[in-house]
C-alpha positions in Angstrom: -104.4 -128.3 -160.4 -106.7 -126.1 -158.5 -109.8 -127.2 -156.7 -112.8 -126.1 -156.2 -115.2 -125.6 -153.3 -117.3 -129.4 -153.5 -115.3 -131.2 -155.6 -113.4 -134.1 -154.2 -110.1 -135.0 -155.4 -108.3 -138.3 -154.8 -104.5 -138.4 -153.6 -102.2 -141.5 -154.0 -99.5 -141.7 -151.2 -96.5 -140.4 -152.7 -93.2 -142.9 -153.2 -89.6 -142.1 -152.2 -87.3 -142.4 -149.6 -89.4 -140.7 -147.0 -93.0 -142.8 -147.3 -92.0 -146.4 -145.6 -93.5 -148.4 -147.7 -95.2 -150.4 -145.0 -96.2 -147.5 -143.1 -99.8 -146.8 -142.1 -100.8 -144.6 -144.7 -103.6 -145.5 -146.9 -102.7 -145.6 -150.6 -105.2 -143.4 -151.3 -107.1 -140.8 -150.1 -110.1 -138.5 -150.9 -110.5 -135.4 -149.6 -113.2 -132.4 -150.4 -112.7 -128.9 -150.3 -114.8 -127.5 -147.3 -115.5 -123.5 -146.7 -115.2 -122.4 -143.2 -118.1 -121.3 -141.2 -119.6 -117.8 -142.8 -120.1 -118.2 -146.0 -122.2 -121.0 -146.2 -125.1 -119.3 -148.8 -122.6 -118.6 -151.3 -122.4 -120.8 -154.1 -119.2 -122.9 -154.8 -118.7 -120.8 -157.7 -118.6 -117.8 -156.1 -117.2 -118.9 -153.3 -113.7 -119.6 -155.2 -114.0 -116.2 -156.7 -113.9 -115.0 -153.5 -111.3 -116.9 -152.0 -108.7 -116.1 -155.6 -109.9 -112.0 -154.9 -108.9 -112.3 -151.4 -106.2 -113.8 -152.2 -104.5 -111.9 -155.1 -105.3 -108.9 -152.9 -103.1 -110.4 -149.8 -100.2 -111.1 -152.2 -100.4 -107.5 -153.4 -100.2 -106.5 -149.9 -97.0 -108.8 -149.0 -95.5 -107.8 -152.7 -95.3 -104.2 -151.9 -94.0 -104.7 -148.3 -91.7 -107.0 -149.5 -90.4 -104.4 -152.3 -90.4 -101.5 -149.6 -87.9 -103.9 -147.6 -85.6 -104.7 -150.6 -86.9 -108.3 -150.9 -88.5 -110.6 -153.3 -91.9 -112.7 -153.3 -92.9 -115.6 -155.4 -96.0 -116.0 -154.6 -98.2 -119.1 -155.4 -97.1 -119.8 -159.1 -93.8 -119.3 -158.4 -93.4 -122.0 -155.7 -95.5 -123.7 -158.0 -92.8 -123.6 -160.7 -90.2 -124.6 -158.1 -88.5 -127.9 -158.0 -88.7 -129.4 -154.7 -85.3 -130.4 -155.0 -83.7 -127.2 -155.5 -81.6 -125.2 -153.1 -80.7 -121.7 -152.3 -78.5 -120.4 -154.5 -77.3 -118.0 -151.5 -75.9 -119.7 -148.2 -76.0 -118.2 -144.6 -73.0 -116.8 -143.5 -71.0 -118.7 -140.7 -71.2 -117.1 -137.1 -67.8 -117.3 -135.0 -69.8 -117.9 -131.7 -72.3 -120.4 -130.5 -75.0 -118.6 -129.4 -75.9 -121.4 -127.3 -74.2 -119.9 -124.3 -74.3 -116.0 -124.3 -73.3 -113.3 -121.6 -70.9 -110.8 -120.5 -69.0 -112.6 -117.6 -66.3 -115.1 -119.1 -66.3 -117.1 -116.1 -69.6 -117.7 -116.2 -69.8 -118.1 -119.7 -66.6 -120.5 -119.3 -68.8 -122.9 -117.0 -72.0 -122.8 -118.8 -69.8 -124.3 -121.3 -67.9 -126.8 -119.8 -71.3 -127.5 -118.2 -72.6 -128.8 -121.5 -69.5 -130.2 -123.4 -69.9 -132.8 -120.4 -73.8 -132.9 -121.1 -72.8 -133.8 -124.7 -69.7 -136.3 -123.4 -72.0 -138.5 -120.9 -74.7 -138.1 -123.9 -72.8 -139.8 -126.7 -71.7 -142.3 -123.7 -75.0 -143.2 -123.2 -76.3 -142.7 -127.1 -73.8 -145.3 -128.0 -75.0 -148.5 -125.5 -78.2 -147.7 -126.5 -77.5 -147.8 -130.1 -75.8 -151.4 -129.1 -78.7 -152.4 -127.6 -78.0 -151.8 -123.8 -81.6 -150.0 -122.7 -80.6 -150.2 -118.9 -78.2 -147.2 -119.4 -79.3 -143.8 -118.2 -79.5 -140.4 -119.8 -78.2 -136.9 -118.6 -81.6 -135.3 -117.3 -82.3 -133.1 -119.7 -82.7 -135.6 -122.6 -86.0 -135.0 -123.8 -86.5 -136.9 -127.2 -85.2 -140.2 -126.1 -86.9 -140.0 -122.7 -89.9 -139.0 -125.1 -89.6 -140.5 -128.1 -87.9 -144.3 -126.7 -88.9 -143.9 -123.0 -85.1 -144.3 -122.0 -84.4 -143.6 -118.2 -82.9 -140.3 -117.6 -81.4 -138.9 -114.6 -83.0 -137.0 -111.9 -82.5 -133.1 -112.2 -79.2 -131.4 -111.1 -79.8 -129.5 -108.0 
């Protein structure tokens, strides 16, 4: 599956439920294997020696400070020989605070997060006629992706 440095391989845009099938990706694409500035007088043979040394070498390094720190590393072949669909066999544990809203002083903690159950209230308000078609409703300043993203009107900023 490897390529080397010159050769030109050919991709076909990949099916599934994240490629629209209509998008505005080409169905194919051909892309060659270029060397950064440096090593220009090497030949492509060489060159890929080079690169695999360097690279075995900086896995080696990662390996042992992985071991020192009581942790694993696949490495390229292993993520090679991983299913894209699998999952972690581990899960994170559950944290009994939002760290969202940290600090020593309840009251102050106690607004902060009143302050944004509201921002999250007068969100979903406005979320909700947009998603039924009303664009002349206006965000909480402080909505960024559908100010960005749908150029909805948002607020002016709390003074």
């Amino acid at each position: 599956m490897r390529s080397g440095f010159g050769e030109t391989r050919e991709f076909v845009r990949p099916t599934g439920c994240f490629f629209d099938p209509d998008g505005c990706l080409s169905e194919k694409v051909r892309l060659t294997l270029a060397p950064l500035p440096g090593p220009e007088g090497l030949p492509a043979s060489q060159l890929d020696e080079l690169v695999q040394e360097r690279l075995i070498e900086r896995e080696t390094e990662v390996r042992a400070e992985f071991r020192a720190a009581g942790r694993t590393f696949l490495g390229m072949d292993g993520v090679m020989r991983v299913a894209p669909t699998d999952r972690p066999a581990t899960h994170e544990p559950r944290r009994g605070i939002n760290p969202r809203v940290a600090g020593k002083d309840t009251d102050v903690r106690v607004v902060a997060i009143r302050r944004w159950l509201a921002f999250l209230e007068e969100y979903r308000r406005a979320w909700l006629r947009w998603r039924n078609g009303d664009r002349g409703g206006v965000f909480r300043f402080g909505t960024w992706l559908m100010s960005v993203r749908h150029h909805a009107l948002c607020g002016p900023s709390p003074s």
